[in-house]
PAPA-814677 format. One record per residue (C-alpha): residue in one letter; y, x, z. Coordinates in steps of 0.25 Angstrom, whole numbers, always signed. Layout:
PAPA-814677
REC res    py    px    pz
REC   a     Y     X     Z
...
end
This chain:
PAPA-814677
REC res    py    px    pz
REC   x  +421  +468  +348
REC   x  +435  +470  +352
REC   x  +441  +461  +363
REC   x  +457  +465  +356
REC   x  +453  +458  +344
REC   x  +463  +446  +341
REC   x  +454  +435  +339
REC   x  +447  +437  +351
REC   x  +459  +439  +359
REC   x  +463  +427  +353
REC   x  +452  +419  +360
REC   x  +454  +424  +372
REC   x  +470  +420  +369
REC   x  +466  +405  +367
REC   x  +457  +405  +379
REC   x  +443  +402  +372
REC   x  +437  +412  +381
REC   x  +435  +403  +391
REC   x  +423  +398  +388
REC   x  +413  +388  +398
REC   x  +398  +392  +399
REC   x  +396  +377  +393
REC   x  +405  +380  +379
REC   x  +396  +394  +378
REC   x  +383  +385  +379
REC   x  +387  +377  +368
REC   x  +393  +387  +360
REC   x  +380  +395  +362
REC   x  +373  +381  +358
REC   x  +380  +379  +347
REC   x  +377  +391  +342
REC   x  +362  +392  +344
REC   x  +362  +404  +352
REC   x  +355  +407  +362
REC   x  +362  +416  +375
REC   x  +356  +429  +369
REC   x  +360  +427  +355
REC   x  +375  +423  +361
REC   x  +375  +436  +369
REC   x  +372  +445  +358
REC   x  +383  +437  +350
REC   x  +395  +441  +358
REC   x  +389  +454  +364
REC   x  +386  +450  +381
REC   x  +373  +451  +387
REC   x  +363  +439  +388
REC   x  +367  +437  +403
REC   x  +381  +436  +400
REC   x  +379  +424  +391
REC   x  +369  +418  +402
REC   x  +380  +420  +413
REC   x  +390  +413  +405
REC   x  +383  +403  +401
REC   x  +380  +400  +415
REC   x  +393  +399  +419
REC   x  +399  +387  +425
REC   x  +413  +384  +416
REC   x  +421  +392  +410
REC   x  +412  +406  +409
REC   x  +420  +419  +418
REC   x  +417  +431  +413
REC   x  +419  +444  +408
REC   x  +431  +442  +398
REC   x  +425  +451  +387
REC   x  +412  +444  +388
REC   x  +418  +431  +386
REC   x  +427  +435  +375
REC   x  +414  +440  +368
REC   x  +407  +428  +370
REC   x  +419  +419  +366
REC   x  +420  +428  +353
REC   x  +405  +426  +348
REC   x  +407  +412  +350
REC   x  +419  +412  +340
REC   x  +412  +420  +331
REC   x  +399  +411  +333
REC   x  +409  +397  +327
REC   x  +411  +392  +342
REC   x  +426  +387  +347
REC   x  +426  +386  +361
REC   x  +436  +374  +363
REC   x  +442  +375  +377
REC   x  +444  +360  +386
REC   x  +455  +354  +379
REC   x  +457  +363  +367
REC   x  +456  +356  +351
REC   x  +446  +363  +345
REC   x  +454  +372  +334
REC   x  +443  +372  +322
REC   x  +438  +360  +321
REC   x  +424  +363  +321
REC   x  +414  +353  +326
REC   x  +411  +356  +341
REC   x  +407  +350  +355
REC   x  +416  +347  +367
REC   x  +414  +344  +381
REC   x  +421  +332  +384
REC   x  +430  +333  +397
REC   x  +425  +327  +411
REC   x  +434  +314  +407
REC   x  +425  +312  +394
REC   x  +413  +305  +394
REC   x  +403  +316  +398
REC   x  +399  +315  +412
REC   x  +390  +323  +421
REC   x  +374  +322  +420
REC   x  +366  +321  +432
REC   x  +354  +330  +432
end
């Protein structure tokens, strides 16, 4: 995979690499994958999907490994849509609502 083709520049342009370990948790659930199958996917080792998804927030990492992972997503159907941003397909989908909405921390 070539990292100066367009569209996937283009990702990296309208700053859909930044991606939370929670959005890849979902987007992995929405798809019925498990961790190996997603690793295979977008070509990065077992562990690296198992470090990301452990991740606290926003998931820091090699650039090239998250702009692989992002790019499998994409091809897989999955829009990540960042805090604030309109959804630009109008596919159905799940959002986290902000602090200010009605979801509240669970106690364990």
């Amino acid at each position: 995979m070539s990292f100066t083709n367009p569209q996937l520049l283009g990702i990296v342009n309208e700053h859909y690499w930044m991606i939370t370990a929670q959005q890849l948790r979902a987007a992995r659930a929405l798809l019925a994958l498990d961790q190996r199958s997603l690793a295979k996917a977008c070509g990065l080792s077992l562990p690296t999907i198992q470090r990301m998804e452990a991740s606290d927030g926003i998931i820091r990492g090699n650039v090239e490994s998250l702009m692989k992972l992002i790019a499998a997503l994409n091809r897989a159907g999955i829009e990540l849509i960042n805090e604030g941003a309109v959804s630009e397909s109008g596919g159905r989908g799940v959002r986290l609502k902000g602090e200010s909405g009605s979801r509240k921390k669970r106690s364990g």
